[in-house]
N, C-alpha and C positions, 0 to 999 in steps of 0.2 A: 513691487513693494515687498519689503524684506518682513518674514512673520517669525518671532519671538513666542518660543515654547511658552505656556504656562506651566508653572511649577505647580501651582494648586488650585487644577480645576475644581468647581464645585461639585460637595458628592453629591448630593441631589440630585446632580444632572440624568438627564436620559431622553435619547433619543426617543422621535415617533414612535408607538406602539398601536395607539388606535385613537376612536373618539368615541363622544359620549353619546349615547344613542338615539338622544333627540337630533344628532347633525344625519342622521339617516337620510336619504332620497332617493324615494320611488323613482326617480326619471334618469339612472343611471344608464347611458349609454356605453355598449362595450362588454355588455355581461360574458358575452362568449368569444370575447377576442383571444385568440391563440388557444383554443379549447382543444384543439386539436396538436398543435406545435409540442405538447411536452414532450420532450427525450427522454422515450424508457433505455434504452440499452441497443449501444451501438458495440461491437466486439472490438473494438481498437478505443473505446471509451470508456470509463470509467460510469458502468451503471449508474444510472439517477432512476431513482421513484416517482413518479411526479408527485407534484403536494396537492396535497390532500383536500379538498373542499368539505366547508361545513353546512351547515342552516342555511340556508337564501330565504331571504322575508319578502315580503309584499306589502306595503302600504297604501293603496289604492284603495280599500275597500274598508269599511267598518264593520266587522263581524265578531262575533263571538266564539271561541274557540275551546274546547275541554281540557283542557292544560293536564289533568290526570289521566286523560289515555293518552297524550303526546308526552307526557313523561315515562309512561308504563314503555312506551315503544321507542325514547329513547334508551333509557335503563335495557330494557334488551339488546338494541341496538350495540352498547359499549359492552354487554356482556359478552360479544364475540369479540375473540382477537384475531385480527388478518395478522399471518405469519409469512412472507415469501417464501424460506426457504420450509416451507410444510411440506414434508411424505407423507406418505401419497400424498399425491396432489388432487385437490376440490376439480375435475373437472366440470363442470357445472359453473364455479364461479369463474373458470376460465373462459368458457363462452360468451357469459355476460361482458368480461372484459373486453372481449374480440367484439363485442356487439357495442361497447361505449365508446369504441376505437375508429369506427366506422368514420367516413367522411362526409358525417350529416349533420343536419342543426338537430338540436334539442329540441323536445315536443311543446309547442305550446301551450300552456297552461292557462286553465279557465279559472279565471280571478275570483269568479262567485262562486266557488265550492275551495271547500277542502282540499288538498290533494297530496298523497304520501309519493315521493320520486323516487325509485329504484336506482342506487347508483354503485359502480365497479368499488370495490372495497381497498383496492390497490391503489388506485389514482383518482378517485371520485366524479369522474365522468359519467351521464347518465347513461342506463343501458340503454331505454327505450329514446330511438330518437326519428327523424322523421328524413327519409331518403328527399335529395337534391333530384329535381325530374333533370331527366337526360337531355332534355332538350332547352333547358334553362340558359340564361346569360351568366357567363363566368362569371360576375359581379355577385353571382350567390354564395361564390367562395374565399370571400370575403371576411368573413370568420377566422379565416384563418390567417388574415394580415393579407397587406394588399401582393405581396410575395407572387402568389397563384394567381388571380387575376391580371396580372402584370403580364405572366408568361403567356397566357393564351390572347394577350391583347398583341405582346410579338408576335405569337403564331400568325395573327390574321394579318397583320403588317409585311410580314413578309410573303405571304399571299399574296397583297394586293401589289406588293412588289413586282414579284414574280408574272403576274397576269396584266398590269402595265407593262414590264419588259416586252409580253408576247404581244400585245395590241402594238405597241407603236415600234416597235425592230422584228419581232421574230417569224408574226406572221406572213411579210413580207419577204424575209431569208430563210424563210421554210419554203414559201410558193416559190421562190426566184432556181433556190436547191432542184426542187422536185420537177421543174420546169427545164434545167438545163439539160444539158446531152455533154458537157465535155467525158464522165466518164464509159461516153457507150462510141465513142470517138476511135477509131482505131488509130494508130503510130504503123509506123513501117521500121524492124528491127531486123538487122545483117547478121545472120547466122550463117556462119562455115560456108559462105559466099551466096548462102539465100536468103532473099530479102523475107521477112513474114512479117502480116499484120497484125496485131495485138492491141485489143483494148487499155485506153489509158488508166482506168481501173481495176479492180477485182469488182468481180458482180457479186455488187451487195445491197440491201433496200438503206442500209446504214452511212454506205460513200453517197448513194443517191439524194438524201435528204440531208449531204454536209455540205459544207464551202465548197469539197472538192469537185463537185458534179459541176460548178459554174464558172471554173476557172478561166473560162475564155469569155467571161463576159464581163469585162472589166467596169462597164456601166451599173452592171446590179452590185457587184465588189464598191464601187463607190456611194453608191445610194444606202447599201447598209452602214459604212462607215459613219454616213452621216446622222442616218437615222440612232446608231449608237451613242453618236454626239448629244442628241438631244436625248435620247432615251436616259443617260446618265443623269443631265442637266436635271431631269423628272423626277429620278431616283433620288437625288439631293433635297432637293424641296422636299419631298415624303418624311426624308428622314429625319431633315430637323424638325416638324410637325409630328411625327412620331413620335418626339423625345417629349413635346408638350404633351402629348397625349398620355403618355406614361406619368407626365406630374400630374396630369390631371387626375388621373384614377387614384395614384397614392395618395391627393393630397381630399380629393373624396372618400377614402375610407378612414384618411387620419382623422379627418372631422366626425364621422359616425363616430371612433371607439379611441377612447382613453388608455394608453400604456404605461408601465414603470416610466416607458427608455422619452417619454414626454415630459419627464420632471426629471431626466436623471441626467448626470454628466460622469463621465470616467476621468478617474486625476490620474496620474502617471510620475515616476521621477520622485514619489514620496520619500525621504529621508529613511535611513533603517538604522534600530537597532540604538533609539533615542531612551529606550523606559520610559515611554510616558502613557499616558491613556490616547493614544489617535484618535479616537472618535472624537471625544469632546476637542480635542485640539485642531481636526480638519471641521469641525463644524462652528465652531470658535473663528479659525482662520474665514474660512467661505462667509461668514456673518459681518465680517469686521473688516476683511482686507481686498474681497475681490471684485469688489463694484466700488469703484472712487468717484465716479461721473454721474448719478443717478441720487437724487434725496429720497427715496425709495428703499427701506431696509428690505436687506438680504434675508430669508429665514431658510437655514438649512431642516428638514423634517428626519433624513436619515444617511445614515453614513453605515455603506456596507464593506468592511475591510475583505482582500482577496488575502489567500494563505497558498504557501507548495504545502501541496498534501500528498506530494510522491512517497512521503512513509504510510498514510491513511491508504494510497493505493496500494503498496506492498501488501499490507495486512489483510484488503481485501482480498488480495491475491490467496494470502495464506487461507481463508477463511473457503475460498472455494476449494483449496483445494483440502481442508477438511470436511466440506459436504461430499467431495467427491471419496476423502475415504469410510464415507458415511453411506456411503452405495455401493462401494464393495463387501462392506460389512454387513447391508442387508441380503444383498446375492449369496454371501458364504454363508448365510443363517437362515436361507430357504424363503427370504422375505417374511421375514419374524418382525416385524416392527418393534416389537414388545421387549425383544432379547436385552438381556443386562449388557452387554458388549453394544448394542444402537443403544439403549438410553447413557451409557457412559460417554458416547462423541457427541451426543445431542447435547447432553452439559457442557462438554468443553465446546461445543459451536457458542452454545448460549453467551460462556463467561469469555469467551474471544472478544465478540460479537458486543458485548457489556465494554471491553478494553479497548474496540473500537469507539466506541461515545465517548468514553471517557478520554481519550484523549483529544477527540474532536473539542469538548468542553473545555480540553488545558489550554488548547489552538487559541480561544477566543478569550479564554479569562486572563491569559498572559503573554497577549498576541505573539504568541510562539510562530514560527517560519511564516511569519506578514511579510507579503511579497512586494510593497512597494507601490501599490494600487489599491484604487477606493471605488466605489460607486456612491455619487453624494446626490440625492434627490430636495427639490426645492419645494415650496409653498406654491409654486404653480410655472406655467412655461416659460413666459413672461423673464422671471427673474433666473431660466437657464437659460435662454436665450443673450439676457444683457453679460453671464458671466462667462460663455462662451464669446459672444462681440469683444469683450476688454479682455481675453487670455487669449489671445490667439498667439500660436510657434508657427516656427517653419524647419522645413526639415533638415534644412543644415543647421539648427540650432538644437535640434535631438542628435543628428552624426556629431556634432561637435561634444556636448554634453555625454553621448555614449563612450565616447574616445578617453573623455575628462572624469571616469566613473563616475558621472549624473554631476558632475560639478560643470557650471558654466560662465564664464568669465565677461563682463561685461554687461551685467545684468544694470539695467535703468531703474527707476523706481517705480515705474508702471507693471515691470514683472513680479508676477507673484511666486517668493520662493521661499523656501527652506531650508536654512542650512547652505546658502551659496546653489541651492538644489532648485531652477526652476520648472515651476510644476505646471509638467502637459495636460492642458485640461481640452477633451474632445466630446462630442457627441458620443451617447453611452448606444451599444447595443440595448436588443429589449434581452431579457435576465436569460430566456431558453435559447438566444442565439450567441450565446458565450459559451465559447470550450471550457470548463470550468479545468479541467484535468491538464489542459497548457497554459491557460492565462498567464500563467505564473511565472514561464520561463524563460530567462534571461537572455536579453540579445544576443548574446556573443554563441550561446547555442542553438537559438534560432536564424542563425547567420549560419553557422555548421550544420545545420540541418536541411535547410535550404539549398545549399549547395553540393550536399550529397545527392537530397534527392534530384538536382537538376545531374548531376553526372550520372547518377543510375539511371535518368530520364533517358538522356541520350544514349546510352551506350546499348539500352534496350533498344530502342526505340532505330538507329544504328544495325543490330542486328536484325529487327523487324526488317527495316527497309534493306539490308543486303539480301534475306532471304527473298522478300518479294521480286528483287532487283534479277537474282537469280535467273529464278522461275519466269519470268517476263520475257527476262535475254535468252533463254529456249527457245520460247514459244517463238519469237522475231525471229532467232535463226532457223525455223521453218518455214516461216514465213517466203523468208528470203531463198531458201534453196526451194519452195512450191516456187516462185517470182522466176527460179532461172528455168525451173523443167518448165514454164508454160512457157516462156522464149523459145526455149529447145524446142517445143510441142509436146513433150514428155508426161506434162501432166493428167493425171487420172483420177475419176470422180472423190475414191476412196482419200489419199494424200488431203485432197482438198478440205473434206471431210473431215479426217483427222488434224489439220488445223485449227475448223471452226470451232472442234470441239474444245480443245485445248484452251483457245482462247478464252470461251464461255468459262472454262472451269476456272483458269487463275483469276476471272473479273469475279466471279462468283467468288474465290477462295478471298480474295482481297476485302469483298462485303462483309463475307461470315466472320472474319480473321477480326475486321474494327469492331461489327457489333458484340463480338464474346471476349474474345482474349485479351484485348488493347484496354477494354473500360476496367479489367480485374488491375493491370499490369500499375495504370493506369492512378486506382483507385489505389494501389497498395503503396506504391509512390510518394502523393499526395497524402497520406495518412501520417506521414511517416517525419513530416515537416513540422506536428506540434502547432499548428495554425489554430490564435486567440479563440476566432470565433466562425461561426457556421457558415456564412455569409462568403469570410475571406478562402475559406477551404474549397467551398463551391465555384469562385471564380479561381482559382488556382487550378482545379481539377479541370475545368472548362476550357485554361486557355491548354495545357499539356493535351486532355483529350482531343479537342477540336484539333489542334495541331497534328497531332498524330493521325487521325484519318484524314485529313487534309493531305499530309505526305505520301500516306499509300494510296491514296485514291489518283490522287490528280498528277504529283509530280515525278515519281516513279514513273508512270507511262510515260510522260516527258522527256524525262533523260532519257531513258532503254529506246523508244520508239523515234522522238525527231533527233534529240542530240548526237546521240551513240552508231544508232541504226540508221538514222536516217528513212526509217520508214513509214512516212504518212499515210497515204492512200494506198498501200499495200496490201494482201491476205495476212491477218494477224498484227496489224500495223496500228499506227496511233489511234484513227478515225474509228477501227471495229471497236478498240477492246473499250474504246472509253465510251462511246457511243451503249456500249452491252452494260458498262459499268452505271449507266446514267439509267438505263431500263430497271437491273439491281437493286439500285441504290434508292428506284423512288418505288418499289413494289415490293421488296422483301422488309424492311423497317417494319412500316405500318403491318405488314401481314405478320409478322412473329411480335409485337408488340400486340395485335389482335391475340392471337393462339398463346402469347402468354405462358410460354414455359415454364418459367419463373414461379406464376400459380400454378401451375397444374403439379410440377415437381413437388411443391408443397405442401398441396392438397394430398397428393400420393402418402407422403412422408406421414402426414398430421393422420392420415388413415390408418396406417400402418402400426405408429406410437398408439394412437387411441384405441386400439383395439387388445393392446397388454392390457389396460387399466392399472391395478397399482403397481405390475411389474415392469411397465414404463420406468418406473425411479426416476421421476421429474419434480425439481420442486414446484412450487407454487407458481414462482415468481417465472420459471422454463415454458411451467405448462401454458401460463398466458401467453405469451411469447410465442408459443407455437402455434394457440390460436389464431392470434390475430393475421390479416393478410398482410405481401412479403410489403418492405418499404418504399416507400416513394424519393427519388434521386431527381430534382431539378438537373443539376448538372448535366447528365447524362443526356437529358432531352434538350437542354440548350446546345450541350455539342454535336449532337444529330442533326438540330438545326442549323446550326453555323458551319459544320463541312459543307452541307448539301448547297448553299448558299454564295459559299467561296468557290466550289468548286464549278457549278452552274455559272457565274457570272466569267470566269475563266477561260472556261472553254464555249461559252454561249454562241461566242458568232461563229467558230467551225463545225459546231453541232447543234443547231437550235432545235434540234429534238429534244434535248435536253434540258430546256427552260420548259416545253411542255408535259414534260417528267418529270423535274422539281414541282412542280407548279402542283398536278394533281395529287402528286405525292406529299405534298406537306401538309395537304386541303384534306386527305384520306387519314393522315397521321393525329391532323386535328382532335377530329370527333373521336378514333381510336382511343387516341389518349385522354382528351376528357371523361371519357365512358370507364376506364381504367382508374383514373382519379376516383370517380365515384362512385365503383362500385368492386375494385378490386386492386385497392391500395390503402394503406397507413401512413396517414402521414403525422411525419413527430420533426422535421425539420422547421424552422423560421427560418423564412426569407426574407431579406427587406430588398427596398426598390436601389441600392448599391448592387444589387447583382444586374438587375435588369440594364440599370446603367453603364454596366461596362461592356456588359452581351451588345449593347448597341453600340459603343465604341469596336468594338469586334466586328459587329455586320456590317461597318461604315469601308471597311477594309474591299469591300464587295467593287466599290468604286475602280478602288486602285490593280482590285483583281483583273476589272474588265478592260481596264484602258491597256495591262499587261498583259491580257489574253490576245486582244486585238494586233498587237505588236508583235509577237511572237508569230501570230496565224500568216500575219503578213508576208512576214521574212521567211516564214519556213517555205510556202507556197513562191512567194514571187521573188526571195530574195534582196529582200529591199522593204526600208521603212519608208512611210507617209508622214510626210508634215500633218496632219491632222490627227497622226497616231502620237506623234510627239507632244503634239500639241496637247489632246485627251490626255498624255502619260505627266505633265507638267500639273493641268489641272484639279488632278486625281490627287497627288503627291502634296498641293498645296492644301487641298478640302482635307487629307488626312490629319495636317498638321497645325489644321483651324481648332480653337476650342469650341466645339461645335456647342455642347450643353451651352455654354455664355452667350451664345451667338441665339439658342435655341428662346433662351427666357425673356432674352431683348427682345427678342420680335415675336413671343407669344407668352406672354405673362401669366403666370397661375396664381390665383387668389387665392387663401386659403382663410376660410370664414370661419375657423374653428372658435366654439366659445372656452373662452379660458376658464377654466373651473380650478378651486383650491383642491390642491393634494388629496386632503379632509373628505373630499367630496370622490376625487376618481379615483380615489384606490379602494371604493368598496366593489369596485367592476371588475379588478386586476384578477384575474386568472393563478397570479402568482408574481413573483417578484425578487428583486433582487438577494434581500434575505432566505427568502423560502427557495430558492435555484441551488444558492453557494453549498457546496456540501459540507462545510463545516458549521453554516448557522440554521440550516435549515429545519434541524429536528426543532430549536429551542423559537423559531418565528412561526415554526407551524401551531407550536402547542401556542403561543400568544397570538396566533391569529384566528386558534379556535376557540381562545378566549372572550377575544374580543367580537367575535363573532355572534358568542352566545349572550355579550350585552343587548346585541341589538334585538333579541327578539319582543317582540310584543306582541299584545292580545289581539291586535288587529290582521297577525299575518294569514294568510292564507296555504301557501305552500310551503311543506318542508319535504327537507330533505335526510334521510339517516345514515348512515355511516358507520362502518363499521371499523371500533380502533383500529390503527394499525399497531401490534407489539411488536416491531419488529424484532426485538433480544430478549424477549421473555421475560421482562422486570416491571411488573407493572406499575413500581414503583420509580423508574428508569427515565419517567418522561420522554420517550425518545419513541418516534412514531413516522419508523422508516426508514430502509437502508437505500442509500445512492442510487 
């Protein structure tokens, strides 16, 4: 359906702002969803503040309350102003920060009293909050979106994976290993016309408990293949049960808690550069043109416009780097705070800082650099759901349209467009899991970006694997000349020795190399791509990192040891080093994810800074920062999980030690990491259940690793593949290229009972929102939502809470209450 500008919307008009305070409800579900998820300050983002929280009321109770000492102690409360960039910095209200930061629920409040809530004055988080017991069900962190929860429900999945794999294959092809005798077998070999015997072996407890120890028992070789058969067949069924199980929890916390991104949709493909009012025009359109099939009026509530605010990041750029020459100026003046030289840069931060707002406010009053994108939120789900069912694209109709600058040809009358322009309307992220600082950037450089970072991927990653390729093909070629001096008889204890060692060290260096160097490399990469939103950056980083210890771990030893070398069952050969690499891989993780460097470097650090006090020169907004503990990275832990899992099912049946080294080892990584979520991490990332989604299209990979591991073992050992390994390798290749999720909902349906509630009603729960996220509308939604906040108080509340303004530019007459 073709949509016709209005020339003269009515001025009247205006968007949601609030309701009237009788539409209040005590029974708001959601109060603390994503309490935890706001983005202070990533170093490759674009600072955000989080917003601010006001008053929270209670209606439950009818009480009477002194209205003149709860004005006296707001009235104080506004007479401080929180300043970020303050020298010296409050440490004191840095603490507190670090303590609202925590990964805990809020304390609960006793409804029949009074109660005054202490909260951080930066972000308005409460300080005092009430620790998660360590032996809780993940479902406690929940809170924080079903993101967390998700990941540790994969952990135990691939647990039970991993420990069905050992019940029904591997306890069997561990005892049948440990039971054989081929490697204590002697051979008869012709040396310079003497015959001598030699072990078919190297004496190792490692070749002992592999395939190669059973080579002459072609009956237990066959009973494992089968048993792998079915072992697979098991692992499938799991996994599609898995995938329900994961809707199941998301669509159990959707039901407890109310979000923006449940009334919100993202439009795409917006016309630019019309002069007209957008808002009222996409709220206008969405009202009138985008549900044709339904006698059920549309009500649009709000319409949030995106901007490039690559110039708003310049300046902030400029702005630090005049607090930074606001720190040299105090160092050259003995730390004078006072000196006419620091209050002369403290004014020009101020009126910078002032030129900041103010052009933020030209952004919105004259939709200066609107990037083409909206976030339009509805009167309840209902009516996003029906206008996402009737707008649906496909992606050759966006390549096509991309190619056509946003024009696209053939458009029917069921398509909603503008200007010949049809508009991509998708599921909206929730407001904190949007890059606000990329949204904005145009395909044709997000296509340039991407494919930089995939060539700096490779060609790093390229060098990684030649260096390890290296080092590897050393260690073999000693391998192989220990191989000939034991022929000759030549060999001596020490040689042998100095192989083993050798080997230990490169399995060991290959460990340390993925857990430290590969996630920076990795991480710097992936930053570098300008990726929308938090979500999509995380499965980006997961599939490059997973990949990347995948290669040095597992296939490197491959090529150099059976390809290259040719050396299986050898000293220093395929069987030790991976076999060492498997012991590595499932006890060093968990043990340095326990000991936690990371904190302890920090803790060092924060020791060090605090004990200057004002000679630190940290500002405000630093010193909290340096508080709080280091961040928490989803990615990272999904990709520890997904090598260990690829690489375990790969090589499972020549080394089934190693399923029982994954096994304990993820089971140990577990609890580590839960214990580390809560009580020695920050988290400010949203996750939604799209990551969890694709991490299990990744594990599904596990299939086609094992049916490929199986084939390889075969042929390297006996030279020859099995019709059953063929067979397993067809099965595998077809399950990968199944839509497993469709397959997954057919045959296990999730309900979702959620009660649909008007807008009116769940955005008094919201955390925060679309407006209060974007950084250009967010100083002017926060002050209207601490407006509208302060209608709803009445005489019956029970608990407040106070807050301290934030000034953030010194104007108190500036309305502006926050920098990014």
């Amino acid at each position: 359906m073709k949509y016709n500008s209005q020339t003269n919307p009515p001025s009247n008009f205006q968007h949601f702002m609030g309701v009237a305070p009788n539409q209040f409800s005590s029974n708001i579900k959601g109060q603390t969803l994503n309490s935890q998820q706001q983005n202070l300050h990533d170093e490759s983002r674009v600072s955000q503040m989080p917003v601010s929280k006001i008053e929270e009321v209670n209606y439950q109770h009818s009480h009477e309350v002194n209205h003149s000492h709860i004005d006296l102690q707001q009235q104080s409360s506004k007479a401080q102003h929180y300043h970020p960039l303050t020298m010296p910095c409050n440490w004191d209200l840095a603490r507190k920060h670090a303590l609202s930061r925590r990964t805990a629920l809020e304390k609960k409040k006793d409804i029949t009293k009074t109660t005054n809530v202490e909260t951080c004055p930066c972000c308005g988080f409460e300080v005092e909050r009430d620790e998660i017991p360590y032996c809780s069900n993940p479902m406690a962190l929940s809170f924080l979106g079903s993101g967390f929860t998700l990941f540790y429900n994969y952990l135990k999945y691939c647990i039970i994976i991993l420990f069905i794999t050992l019940v029904t294959k591997q306890i069997y092809n561990l005892y049948t290993s440990y039971e054989g005798s081929y490697c204590s077998h002697v051979k008869k070999e012709k040396i310079e016309g003497h015959v001598v015997e030699l072990p078919n072996c190297s004496e190792s407890l490692f070749l002992r408990l592999s395939l190669a120890n059973k080579l002459d028992n072609r009956q237990a070789l066959e009973h494992v293949q089968i048993l792998n058969f079915i072992n697979l067949f098991i692992v499938m069924m799991v996994l599609i049960y898995f995938r329900k199980s994961q809707r199941q929890i998301d669509t159990t916390i959707d039901e407890e808690l109310l979000t923006p991104a449940d009334y919100t949709v993202c439009v795409k493909n917006i016309p630019l550069g019309l002069g007209l009012d957008y808002k009222w025009e996409l709220k206008h359109m969405f009202e009138t043109c985008a549900v044709i099939s339904d006698t059920k009026p549309i009500v649009v509530k709000k319409v949030v416009l995106v901007y490039d605010i690559e110039e708003i990041i310049e300046m902030e750029k400029q702005l630090d780097e005049l607090v930074d020459r606001k720190k040299d100026i105090i160092k050259e003046y003995n730390y004078n705070f006072n000196h006419p030289k620091v209050l002369e840069i403290d004014q020009k931060i101020k009126e910078f800082e002032h030129k900041i707002h103010q052009t933020e406010k030209e952004y919105e009053r004259e939709n200066k650099k609107f990037a083409g994108i909206a976030f339009i939120s509805f009167e309840d789900e209902t009516m996003k759901n029906l206008v996402l069912q009737e707008n649906q694209h496909t992606q050759l109709e966006r390549m096509k349209s991309y190619w056509n600058k946003g024009k696209l040809e053939g458009l029917s009358e069921n398509d909603l467009s503008w200007h010949e322009q049809k508009l991509f309307i998708e599921q909206a992220p929730e407001p904190n899991e949007v890059d606000w600082e990329f949204i904005h950037v145009k395909t044709e450089e997000k296509i340039s970006k991407r494919v930089k970072a995939w060539i700096i991927y490779l060609l790093v990653e390229s060098a990684a694997f030649y260096s390890i390729y290296l080092i590897a093909h050393k260690v073999a070629k000693y391998g192989d000349e220990a191989r000939e001096e034991e022929i000759q008889g030549k060999l001596d204890h020490n040689t042998m020795l100095k192989i083993n060692i050798l080997s230990f060290i490169i399995s060991l260096s290959i460990v340390l190399f993925n857990k430290f160097a590969v996630a920076k490399i990795v991480h710097y990469i992936v930053d570098d791509e300008k990726i929308s939103s938090k979500t999509k950056f995380q499965i980006s980083f997961v599939y490059k990192y997973a990949l990347a210890l995948f290669l040095n771990a597992a296939i490197i030893s491959f090529l150099v040891d059976i390809v290259i070398l040719k050396n299986v069952e050898g000293a220093g050969g395929f069987l030790q080093n991976e076999s060492q690499i498997f012991i590595l891989n499932a006890v060093l993780p968990p043990f340095i994810w326990c000991v936690d460097p990371w904190s302890l470097c920090k803790n060092i650090w924060r020791w060090y800074i605090v004990r200057k006090g004002d000679k630190a020169l940290l500002t405000q907004q630093e010193a909290n920062t340096l508080m709080e503990e280091p961040d928490y990275l989803s990615a990272k832990r999904y990709s520890d999980i997904m090598k260990t899992m690829w690489f375990t099912f790969l090589y499972g049946t020549a080394i089934p030690l190693g399923t029982v080294c994954s096994a304990f080892g993820i089971l140990i990584y577990y609890y580590v990491d839960y214990y580390n979520i809560l009580r020695r991490r920050t988290v400010k990332e949203s996750i939604s259940i799209q990551l969890s989604t694709e991490m299990i299209e990744m594990l599904e990979y596990i299939i086609v690793w094992s049916a490929f591991g199986e084939m390889i073992m075969t042929y390297a050992f006996f030279k020859e593949i099995s019709q059953i390994d063929v067979l397993l390798m067809v099965i595998a290749i077809i399950y990968a290229s199944l839509p497993m999720e469709d397959i997954s909902q057919y045959l296990f349906p999730v309900v979702n009972n959620e009660e649909i509630k008007p807008y009116d009603e769940g955005c008094l729960g919201f955390d925060t929102d679309y407006d209060r996220e974007n950084p250009v509308t967010r100083h002017k939604a926060i002050e209207e939502w601490n407006e509208k906040q302060n209608m709803l108080i009445d005489s019956n509340h029970k608990i407040h809470k106070y807050y301290q303004q934030q000034d953030q530019f010194g104007y108190n007459n500036d309305v502006h209450y926050g920098r990014r």
